[in-house]
Every structure is written in structure tokens, then in C-alpha cells.
N, C-alpha and C positions, 0 to 999 in steps of 0.2 A: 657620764652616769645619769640616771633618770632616778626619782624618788620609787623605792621599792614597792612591789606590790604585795598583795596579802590575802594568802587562802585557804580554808581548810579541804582536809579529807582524811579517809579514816586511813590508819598507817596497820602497817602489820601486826602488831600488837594489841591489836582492838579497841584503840583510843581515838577519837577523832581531836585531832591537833588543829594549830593554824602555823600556817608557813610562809616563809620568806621569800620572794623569788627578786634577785637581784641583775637587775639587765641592763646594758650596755650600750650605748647609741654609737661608738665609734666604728666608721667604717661604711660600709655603703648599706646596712642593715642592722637594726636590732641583734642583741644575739645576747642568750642567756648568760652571769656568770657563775650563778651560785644557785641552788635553794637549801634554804637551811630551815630545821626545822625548830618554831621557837615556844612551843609551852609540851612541858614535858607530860610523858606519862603519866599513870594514875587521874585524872579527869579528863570528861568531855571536853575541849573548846570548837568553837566556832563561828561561822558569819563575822569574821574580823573588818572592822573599819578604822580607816586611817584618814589623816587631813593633812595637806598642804603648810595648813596654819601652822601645825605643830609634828614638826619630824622626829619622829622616833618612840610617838606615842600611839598606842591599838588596842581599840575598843573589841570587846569581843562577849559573847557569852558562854558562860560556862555549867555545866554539870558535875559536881564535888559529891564523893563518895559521903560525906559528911553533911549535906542535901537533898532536900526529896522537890528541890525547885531549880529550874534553871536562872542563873542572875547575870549580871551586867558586870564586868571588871574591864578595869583598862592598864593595861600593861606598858610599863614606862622601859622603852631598850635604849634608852641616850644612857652614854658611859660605857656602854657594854655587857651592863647587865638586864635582867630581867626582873622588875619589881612591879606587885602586883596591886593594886589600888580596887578596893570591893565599893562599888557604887550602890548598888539595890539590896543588898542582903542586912544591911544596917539600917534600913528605912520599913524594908516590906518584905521580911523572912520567910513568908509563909504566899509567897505570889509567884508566877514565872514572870519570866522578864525575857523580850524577844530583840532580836534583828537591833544591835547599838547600832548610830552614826551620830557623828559630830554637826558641830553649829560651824556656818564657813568660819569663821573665825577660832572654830576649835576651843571658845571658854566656856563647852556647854557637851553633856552628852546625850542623846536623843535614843527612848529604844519605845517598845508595844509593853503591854500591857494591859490586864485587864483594868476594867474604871471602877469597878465598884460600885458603892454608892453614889449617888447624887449628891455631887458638894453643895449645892446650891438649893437644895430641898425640893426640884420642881418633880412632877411625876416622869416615870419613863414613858416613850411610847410604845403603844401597843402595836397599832401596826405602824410603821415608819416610813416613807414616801422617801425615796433613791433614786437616783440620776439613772434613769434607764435609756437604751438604748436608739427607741425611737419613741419621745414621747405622743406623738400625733398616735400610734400605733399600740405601745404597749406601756401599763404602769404599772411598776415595780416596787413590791411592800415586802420589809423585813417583820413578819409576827412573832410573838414569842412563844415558839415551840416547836411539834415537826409534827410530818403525815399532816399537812391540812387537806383539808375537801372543804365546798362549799353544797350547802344545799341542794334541792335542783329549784327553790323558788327562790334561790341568790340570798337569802337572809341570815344566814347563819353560817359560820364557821364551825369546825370541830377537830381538832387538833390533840396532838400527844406530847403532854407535858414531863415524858418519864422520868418519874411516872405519872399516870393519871390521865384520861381523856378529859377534854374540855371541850367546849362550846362558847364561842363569841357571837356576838350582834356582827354583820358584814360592817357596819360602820363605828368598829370597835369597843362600842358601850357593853355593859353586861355581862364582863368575865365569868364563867361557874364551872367547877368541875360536877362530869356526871360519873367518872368511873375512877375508881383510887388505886386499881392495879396496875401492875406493867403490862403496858397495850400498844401495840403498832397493825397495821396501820391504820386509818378512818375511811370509811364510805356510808355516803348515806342511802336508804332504801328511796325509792323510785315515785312510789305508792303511798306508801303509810306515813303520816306526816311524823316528822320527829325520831324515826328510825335510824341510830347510825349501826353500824357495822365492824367491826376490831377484834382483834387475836390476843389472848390472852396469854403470856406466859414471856418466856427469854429468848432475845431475839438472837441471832449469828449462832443458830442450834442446832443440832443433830436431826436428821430424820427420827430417831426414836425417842426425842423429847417432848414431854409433854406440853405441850400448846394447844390452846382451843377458838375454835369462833365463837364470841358471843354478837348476840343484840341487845343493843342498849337504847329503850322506849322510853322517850322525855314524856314528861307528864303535859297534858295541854297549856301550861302554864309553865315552859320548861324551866323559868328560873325557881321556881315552889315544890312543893314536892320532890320525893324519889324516885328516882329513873328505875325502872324495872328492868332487871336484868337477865338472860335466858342464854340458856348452852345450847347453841347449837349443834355443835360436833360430839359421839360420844367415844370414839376413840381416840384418845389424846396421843400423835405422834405426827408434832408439828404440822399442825392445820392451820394456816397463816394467808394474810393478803385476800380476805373476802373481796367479793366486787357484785353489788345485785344485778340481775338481767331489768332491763327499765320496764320490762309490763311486771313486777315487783313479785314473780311466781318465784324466781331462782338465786340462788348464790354460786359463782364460782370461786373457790381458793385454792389453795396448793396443800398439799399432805404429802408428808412421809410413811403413810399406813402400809405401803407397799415394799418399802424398805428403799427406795428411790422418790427424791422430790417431784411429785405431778400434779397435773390439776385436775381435781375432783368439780364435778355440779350437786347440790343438792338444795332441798326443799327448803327457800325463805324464811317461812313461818315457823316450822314445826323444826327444822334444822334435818340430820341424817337419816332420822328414823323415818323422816316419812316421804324419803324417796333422796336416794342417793345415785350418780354413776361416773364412769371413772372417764376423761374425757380425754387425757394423754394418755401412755404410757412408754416407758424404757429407761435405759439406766442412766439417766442424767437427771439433771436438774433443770424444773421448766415452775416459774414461782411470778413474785409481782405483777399478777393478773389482772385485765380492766377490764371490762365487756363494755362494749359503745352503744351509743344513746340510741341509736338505731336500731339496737338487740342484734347485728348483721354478724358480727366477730367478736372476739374476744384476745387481747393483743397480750401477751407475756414474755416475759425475759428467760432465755434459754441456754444452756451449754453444751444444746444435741449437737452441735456440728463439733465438737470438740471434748465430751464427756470429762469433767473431773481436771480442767486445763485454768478455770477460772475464766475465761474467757467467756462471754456474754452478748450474746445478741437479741434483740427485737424480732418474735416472731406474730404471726395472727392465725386464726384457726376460727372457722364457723362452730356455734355452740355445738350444732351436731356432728362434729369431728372432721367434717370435711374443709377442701382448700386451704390445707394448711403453707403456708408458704414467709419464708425471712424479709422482713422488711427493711430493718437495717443490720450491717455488715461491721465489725470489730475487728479491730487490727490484731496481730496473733498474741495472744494474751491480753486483749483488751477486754474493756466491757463499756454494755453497753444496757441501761435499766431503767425498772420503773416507770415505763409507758402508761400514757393515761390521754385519753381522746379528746378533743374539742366536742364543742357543746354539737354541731352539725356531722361530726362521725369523718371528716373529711381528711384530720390530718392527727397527728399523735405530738405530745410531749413528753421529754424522756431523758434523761442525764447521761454522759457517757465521755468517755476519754478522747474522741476524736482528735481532737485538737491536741493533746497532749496533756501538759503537765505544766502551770503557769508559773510555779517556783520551784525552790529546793524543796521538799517535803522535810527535810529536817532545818527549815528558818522558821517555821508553822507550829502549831500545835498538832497535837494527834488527831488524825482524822482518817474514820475508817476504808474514806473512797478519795483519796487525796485529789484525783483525776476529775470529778462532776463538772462539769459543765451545762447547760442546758439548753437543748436545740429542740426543734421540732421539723417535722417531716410530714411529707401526702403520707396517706396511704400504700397508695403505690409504691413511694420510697424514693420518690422523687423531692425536688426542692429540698434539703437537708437546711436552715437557717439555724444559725448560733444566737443565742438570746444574752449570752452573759460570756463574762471573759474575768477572770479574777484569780487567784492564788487560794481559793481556802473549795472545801465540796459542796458547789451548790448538786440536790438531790430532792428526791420525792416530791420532784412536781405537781400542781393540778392545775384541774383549766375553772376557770368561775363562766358563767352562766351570762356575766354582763360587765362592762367594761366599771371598773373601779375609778372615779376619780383620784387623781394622784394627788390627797390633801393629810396632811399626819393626823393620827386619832391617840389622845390623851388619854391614859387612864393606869389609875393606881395599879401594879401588880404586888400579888407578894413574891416576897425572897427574890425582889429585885438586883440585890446586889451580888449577888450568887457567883461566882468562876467556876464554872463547872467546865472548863478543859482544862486535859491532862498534857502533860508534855508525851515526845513518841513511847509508845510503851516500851521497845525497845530499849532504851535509856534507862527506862523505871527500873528495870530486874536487875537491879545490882550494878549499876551504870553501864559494868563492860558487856561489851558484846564479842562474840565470837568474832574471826578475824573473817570470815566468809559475808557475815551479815552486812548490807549495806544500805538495809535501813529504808529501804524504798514504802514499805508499810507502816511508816510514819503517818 
């Protein structure tokens, strides 16, 4: 006999358990003798870990109907039975608690967690410098927030804090918000100095919801003053993902005005009234629009080769509707999004499942594209290069204008301490799930 091993998965019953599997080395092969199943219905468990050190004891986490958190328990089976020891829930009631394992020694239990506050009183940072890839080639900054873009004179950041747009210094000084709504995504105008661009309303929404473009004009002195704000769009049914043409006349974004998601162009300045036209059309969805620095194309995420399948690909299309043609290809139900061009118009950056899935989606928090990873490609749609390799979604790429020193930037935020993920939503609705559900949209 060999020390047992230990797994979860969801059972018929709509519980995800962890289980036994008991194997046997006698003979000229391995060979199964038992699996038994060992934490009963009525809660989640899973990601069980065991040590050498200590047999018969399994760390695991769990989901209790009597919880709106997942915690750390370790389950003692020496004697025969099953006794259950609550590690996190007695310390930090109100936190999730991920992925236990043991110390080799087995007198210690190890899981994730979010950190909170700063024990030590020191500031966070704002943008943070991580072991990337190829450092000679590329530097890799965690900021706090999403949808970043960079200026096009490389000085500023602008970013969606949801809620709320922001604005940083490229060298992290001078955090300010300039818009206090719920806003996705950010671009800035081409021309007008100080100009960004953002949708205003609920994001993961219906073509018949209301969402708008606005523009959001810093004042010449963007940290003083009120930013002016102007509606561009006036029929509100999800008009999202601006992107300026670079001689600073147009906007393209996507609308659901037509009862299907496409991409609309209209007037910069003045927004739809003073010159609108529809630049796709058909019954799919064609959204996260970029038009390149060259003004040549306009590159978006599409589902026309598969309408209403989830599946997603990278298309491009000349502002005046011609040469439209797929540039990258999605595995059948994959995706593949949020294209956004180099500063030279030569190659695209874009997020997508290529590569698969780098953990369980349920050892993770919720996350709503579990799949991101982040590659870039020609044009053409040649050279496909992977930039990141990780288990959580990296997504909504942009390209900066100038290579960033890879050095950390200090600076106070608020509501630094913040845990804003949720465990899989899944779990959340009353723990159980249908026995179909397997949870892959964690």
C-alpha cells in the first residue's frame, strides 16, 4: 500500500466533496483498491491537502450553508472517524480563505488569502514592478484598477476604479478621480489635450440597456478644477467601448440601438447629433473596438462566425467598411478579446483562452473570464507571442507609447485595504448547485 491520495469533485447530489482514492502497489502495476467518499453532504469541500508528515490528517476548504465565506478546515480520519478542526473561521470570519497545504513537517497550515491592511504601516504600491517575461524586452506593472490607457504624450494614466475614472502621473505620483460613475472602458482623444473617453452605466448588459458615451475634459491643470463632462450618445441602448480615430474628428463604439451589438462611428466633438453611421451590421455581437494609430483599421471582438455561441474572435475592418477580415482564430467556444494596437499600428494586444486554463477555476476566486491570458500578434496574424502564463484573468490590455522603467512607484491610496473578490458566484446562491452545474464560470 502506498499513502492515499485526495480529491474533490462535484457528486451527484450537487455537493462538491473530497475523496479517498486508495491504491495498491502489489503486482507488476499500481491498481486501484477503493475510493471512498469522505466529508459528507450538505457543504462544499475541496482542493484537499495531505502530508507525509502526518497520516490521516486533510486540509481542505470549505463552503457551509451557515457562511457567506469559504475557510480552511482540517479533517483528522486517524481512528476511523472524521473530526473536523476549523482553522480560519475563528480568527477571520468575514474573509475567504483559499487552496490549504501543509509545512513539510505538517506543524503548520498554509492557505491564500486576501492581506488587508498594511501590518507594518508602509504605503501600497501603486504601480508595482513584477518578474516579467523578458526583461530586456518587456516591463510588467500591477496598477490599481482596470481599463488602463495611456495618453498618446505617455504622461498620464486613466483608469476605472469601479467605480469612478481616474487619472495617474505615468510615474505614479498624483492619484485623482475625474468621474464618480460606473465607467468602463478608458481612451484618450488623439488631438484635444486632456480628453478621455468612457461608457457610462452597467457593464455585462443587454443591448437594450441603458449606457452612454461620455467625454471627460481635465481642466488645464488636471489635478484643480472640474472635469467637464458631455454625453455624447443620445440614445441610451448600450453604447460602450469608445475608441477616437487619431486625426481626433471620430469615435467608434459599439451599440445595441439596432437590437444586435455593432459598431457605430460618430462625431468626437459634438457626439451623435452631429453625424452618426453604422459601420457593421448583423445579428451577432461585434464590441471592444480600437481604431490604430494610423487611422488604417479598426480591430474588434466578434461572435459573427458563430452568432450567440460565446465564442470570440479578433476581427479588423477599414473605418469605411471595407477589408474586413479575422485575424485571430478561437477554439470552438473560446474567446478571444479586447484588442488594442501598438503605438506603430503593426501588431495588436488582446487577452484570450489560447492556451487554456492554468488552474481549477474553482481553487480561484470569481472571475468573470477565468481563461485571460495575454498575447499579442502581426496584423496579419502571424507571430501569435504569449506575454503572461498565470492562474487568475489577466485582460484589457493597452500598449504605452514608451517603454516604462521597471522601478516600483509609492504612493498612498484610499480604501487600500479593501477585498473586493467574491468567491464563484455559483457557490454564493444558496451553496448548492444543480447536479448539471460544473462550475466552469467561476
Amino acid at each position: 500500500m502506498i499513502p492515499p491520495s485526495f480529491f474533490h469533485r462535484q457528486n451527484t447530489d450537487g455537493w462538491w466533496s473530497v475523496y479517498k482514492a486508495s491504491i495498491s502497489t502489489e503486482g507488476h502495476a499500481p491498481s486501484l483498491i477503493s475510493i471512498d467518499r469522505i466529508t459528507p453532504p450538505g457543504f462544499h469541500a475541496f482542493t484537499p491537502a495531505a502530508s507525509a508528515a502526518a497520516p490521516g490528517l486533510v486540509a481542505v476548504a470549505t463552503r457551509r450553508p451557515t457562511s457567506q465565506f469559504r475557510h480552511i478546515e482540517v479533517i483528522d480520519l486517524r481512528g476511523g472517524g472524521n473530526a473536523y478542526v476549523e482553522i480560519t473561521r475563528p480568527i477571520a470570519p468575514h474573509s475567504h480563505h483559499y487552496n490549504p497545504f501543509f509545512s513539510p513537517d505538517a506543524s503548520r497550515v498554509a492557505y491564500h488569502r486576501c492581506r488587508g491592511g498594511q501590518n507594518d504601516g508602509s504605503p501600497p504600491l501603486l504601480l508595482e514592478n513584477l518578474k516579467s517575461l523578458s526583461p530586456e524586452t518587456f516591463s510588467l506593472f500591477r496598477i490599481h484598477g482596470s481599463f488602463p490607457s495611456f495618453s498618446h504624450h505617455g504622461q498620464r494614466i486613466a483608469y476605472v476604479g469601479l467605480p469612478g475614472v481616474y487619472v495617474v502621473n505615468s510615474d505614479g505620483s498624483n492619484p485623482r478621480q475625474v468621474y464618480n460613475g460606473n465607467a468602463f472602458p478608458t481612451s484618450w482623444d488623439w488631438k484635444r489635450k486632456g480628453v478621455i473617453y468612457t461608457s457610462h452605466g452597467p457593464g455585462f448588459a443587454t443591448e437594450s440597456t441603458g449606457v452612454d458615451i461620455i467625454s471627460i475634459t481635465l481642466s488645464d491643470k488636471d489635478d484643480q478644477g472640474e472635469p467637464f463632462i458631455k454625453k455624447l450618445t443620445s440614445v441610451g441602448k448600450n453604447n460602450a467601448f469608445p475608441s477616437p480615430s487619431p486625426d481626433g474628428k471620430w469615435v467608434v463604439f459599439r451599440s445595441g440601438r439596432s437590437g444586435h451589438k455593432n459598431l457605430y462611428i460618430m462625431d468626437a466633438v459634438e457626439g451623435e447629433s452631429a453625424g452618426i453611421y453604422q459601420l457593421t451590421t448583423g445579428p451577432w455581437t461585434d464590441t471592444m473596438c480600437n481604431w490604430s494609430p494610423d487611422g488604417e483599421w479598426i480591430a474588434f471582438a466578434s461572435d459573427r462566425h458563430k452568432p450567440g455561441s460565446g465564442s470570440f474572435s479578433i476581427y479588423m475592418v477599414h473605418p469605411n467598411g471595407t477589408g474586413l477580415r479575422r485575424v485571430v482564430h478561437s477554439g470552438e467556444g473560446g474567446r478571444t478579446n479586447h484588442p488594442w494596437f501598438s503605438p506603430d499600428s503593426k501588431s495588436l494586444v488582446f487577452t484570450s483562452d489560447l492556451a487554456g486554463v492554468s488552474a481549477e477555476p474553482i481553487s480561484i476566486p470569481h472571475q468573470y473570464q477565468p481563461y485571460g491570458d495575454i498575447f499579442t500578434v502581426n496584423i496579419d496574424g502571424s507571430n501569435v507571442r504569449r506575454l503572461t502564463h498565470n492562474s487568475y484573468e489577466d485582460g484589457t490590455p493597452t500598449w504605452s507609447p514608451f517603454f516604462l522603467e521597471p522601478a516600483d512607484v509609492v504612493e498612498a491610496l484610499p480604501d487600500s485595504a479593501r477585498c473586493l473578490f467574491d468567491d464563484c458566484h455559483w457557490l454564493s446562491l444558496g451553496n448548492r448547485v444543480d447536479s448539471g452545474t460544473n462550475g466552469n464560470s467561476c
